[in-house]
N, C-alpha and C positions, 0 to 999 in steps of 0.2 A: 490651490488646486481648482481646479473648473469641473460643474456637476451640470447635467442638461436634465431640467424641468419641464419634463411631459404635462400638456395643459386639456382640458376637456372642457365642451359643453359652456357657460359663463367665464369663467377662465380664461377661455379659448379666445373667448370673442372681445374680452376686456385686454388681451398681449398683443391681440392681431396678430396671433401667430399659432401654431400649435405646439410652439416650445421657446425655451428660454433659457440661455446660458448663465449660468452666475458661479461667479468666483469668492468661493471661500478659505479661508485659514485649513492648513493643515489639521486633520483629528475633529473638524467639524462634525456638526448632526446632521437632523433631517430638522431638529429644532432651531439650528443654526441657518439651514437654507428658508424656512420659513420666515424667519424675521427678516434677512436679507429681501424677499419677497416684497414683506411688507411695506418695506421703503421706497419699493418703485411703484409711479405713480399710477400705472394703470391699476394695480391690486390694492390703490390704499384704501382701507375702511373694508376692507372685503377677507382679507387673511387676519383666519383665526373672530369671525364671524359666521362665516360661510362653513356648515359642518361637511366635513369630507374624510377620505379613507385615503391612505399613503400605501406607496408602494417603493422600494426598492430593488431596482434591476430582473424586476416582474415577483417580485414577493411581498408578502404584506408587512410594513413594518410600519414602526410608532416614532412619536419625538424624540425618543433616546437613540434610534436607529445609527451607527455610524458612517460614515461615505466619505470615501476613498475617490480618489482623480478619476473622472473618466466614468463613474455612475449617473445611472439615469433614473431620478425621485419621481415619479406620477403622482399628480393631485384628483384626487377621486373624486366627484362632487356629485351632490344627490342625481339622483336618477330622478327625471320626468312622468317618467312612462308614455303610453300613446303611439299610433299606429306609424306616426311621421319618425320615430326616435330610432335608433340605434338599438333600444333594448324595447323586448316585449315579452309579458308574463302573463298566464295564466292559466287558472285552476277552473275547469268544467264536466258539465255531466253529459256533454253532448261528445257522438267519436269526433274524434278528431280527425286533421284532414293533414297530412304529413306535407304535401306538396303545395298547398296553403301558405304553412310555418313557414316552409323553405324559402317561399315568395318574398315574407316580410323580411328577409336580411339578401338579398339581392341587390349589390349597389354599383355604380361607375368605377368603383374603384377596386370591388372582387375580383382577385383571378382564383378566386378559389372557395367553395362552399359542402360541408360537412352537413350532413343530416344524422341523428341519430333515432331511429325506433324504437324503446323495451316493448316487448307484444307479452302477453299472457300463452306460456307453453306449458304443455304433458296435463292439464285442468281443464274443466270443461269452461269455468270463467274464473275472474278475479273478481272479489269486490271491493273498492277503495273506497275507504273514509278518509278526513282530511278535517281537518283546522281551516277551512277552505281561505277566510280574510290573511290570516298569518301564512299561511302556506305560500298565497300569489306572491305575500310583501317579499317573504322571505326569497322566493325564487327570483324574484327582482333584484333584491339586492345583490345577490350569488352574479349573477349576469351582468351586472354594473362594473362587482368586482375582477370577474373574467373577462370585458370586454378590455379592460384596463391593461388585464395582464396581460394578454398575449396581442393586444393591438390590433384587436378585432376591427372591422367594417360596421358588423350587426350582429347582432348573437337574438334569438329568441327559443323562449320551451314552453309547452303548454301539455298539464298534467292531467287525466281526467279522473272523475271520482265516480262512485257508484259502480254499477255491475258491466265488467270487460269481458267479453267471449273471448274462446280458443282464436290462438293468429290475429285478434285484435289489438292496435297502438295502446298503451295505456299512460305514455310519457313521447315525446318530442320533441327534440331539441334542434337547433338551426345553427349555424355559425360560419361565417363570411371572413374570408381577409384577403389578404394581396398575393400570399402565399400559400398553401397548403398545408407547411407544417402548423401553424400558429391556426389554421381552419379546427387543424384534425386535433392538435391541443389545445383548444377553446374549449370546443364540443366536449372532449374526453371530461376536463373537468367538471363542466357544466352539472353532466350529468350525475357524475361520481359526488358530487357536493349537492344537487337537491336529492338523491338517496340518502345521502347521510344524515343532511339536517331540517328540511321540510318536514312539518310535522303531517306526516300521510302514511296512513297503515293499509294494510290489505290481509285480506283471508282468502285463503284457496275454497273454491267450492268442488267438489269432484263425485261424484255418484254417490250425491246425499248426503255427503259427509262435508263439513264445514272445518276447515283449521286456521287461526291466524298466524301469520307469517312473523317470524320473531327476528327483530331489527336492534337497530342502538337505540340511545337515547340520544333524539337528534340535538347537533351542537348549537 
């Protein structure tokens, strides 16, 4: 069966290509297609030193993963960070500038770009605390892994901490691709996963009265 191998970033530039076909045994893995990897010479010394995140036909899977004719395995590979990348993060106390964000994933090859805004509503402000180091990483990470999935252009979010007024941003997220749909489900996830697992709290302030906003435990 034949698998096509989505290549990123070091990868990318070691195939001289942005993908790679390889042909493996029926009932193969994803640890199957890795070793096959390994054996070609532009990857050797680099697969299975080089730490990375796997994906399966845009979902996240591991070495035991199975794959069938005709799927497409992504090699996920750290993220850089930097204003030149593909991906940007971060955590600040200063507002944020929505149409800024937007700027940094702007690229030759967008026909399509998604903005997202959470603003502080029905309060007179929000106040954000944060894990602020782990927070940026984590939101980096989430964006590495979203660019991956849905074959972003550029994805960038920048979360702010300390005190939000009424109708003010308090999260931003950006995200580019060729298409629209993969623009409008980048973003969606983006977002929906630094809620869940960024560790950033917030309390409602509202005529004197202080309450914290009760969340998960982020994954």
């Amino acid at each position: 069966m034949f698998v096509r191998v989505r290549l990123f970033a070091i990868l990318r530039e070691r195939a001289g290509a942005d993908s790679v076909e390889l042909e493996l045994a029926d009932g193969a893995t994803v640890s199957d297609a890795l070793a096959a990897l390994s054996r070609l010479p532009a990857f050797e010394g680099l697969i299975g030193r080089l730490p990375m995140r796997l994906a399966v036909n845009r979902d996240y899977a591991d070495a035991d993963s199975p794959l069938d004719e005709g799927d497409e395995l992504a090699l996920i590979p750290p993220v850089s960070g930097g204003d030149g990348d593909a991906v940007h993060a971060a955590v600040r106390e200063e507002p944020l500038d929505p149409a800024a964000i937007a700027a940094r994933v702007i690229r030759p090859g967008a026909g399509a770009l998604v903005s997202f805004q959470g603003m502080t509503r029905q309060v007179e402000r929000l106040d954000y605390e944060a894990y602020a180091e782990m927070a940026r990483e984590r939101i980096e990470t989430i964006l590495v892994e979203v660019l991956a999935a849905h074959q972003l252009e550029a994805v960038a979010a920048e979360h702010r901490i300390g005190p939000v007024a009424l109708s003010e941003p308090s999260v931003v997220v950006a995200a580019s691709s060729a298409h629209r749909e993969a623009a409008f489900a980048g973003a969606r996830q983006a977002i929906d996963r630094i809620k869940a697992e960024a560790p950033i709290w917030k309390r409602e302030i509202d005529g004197g009265k202080a309450r914290w906003v009760e969340g998960t435990t982020p994954a």
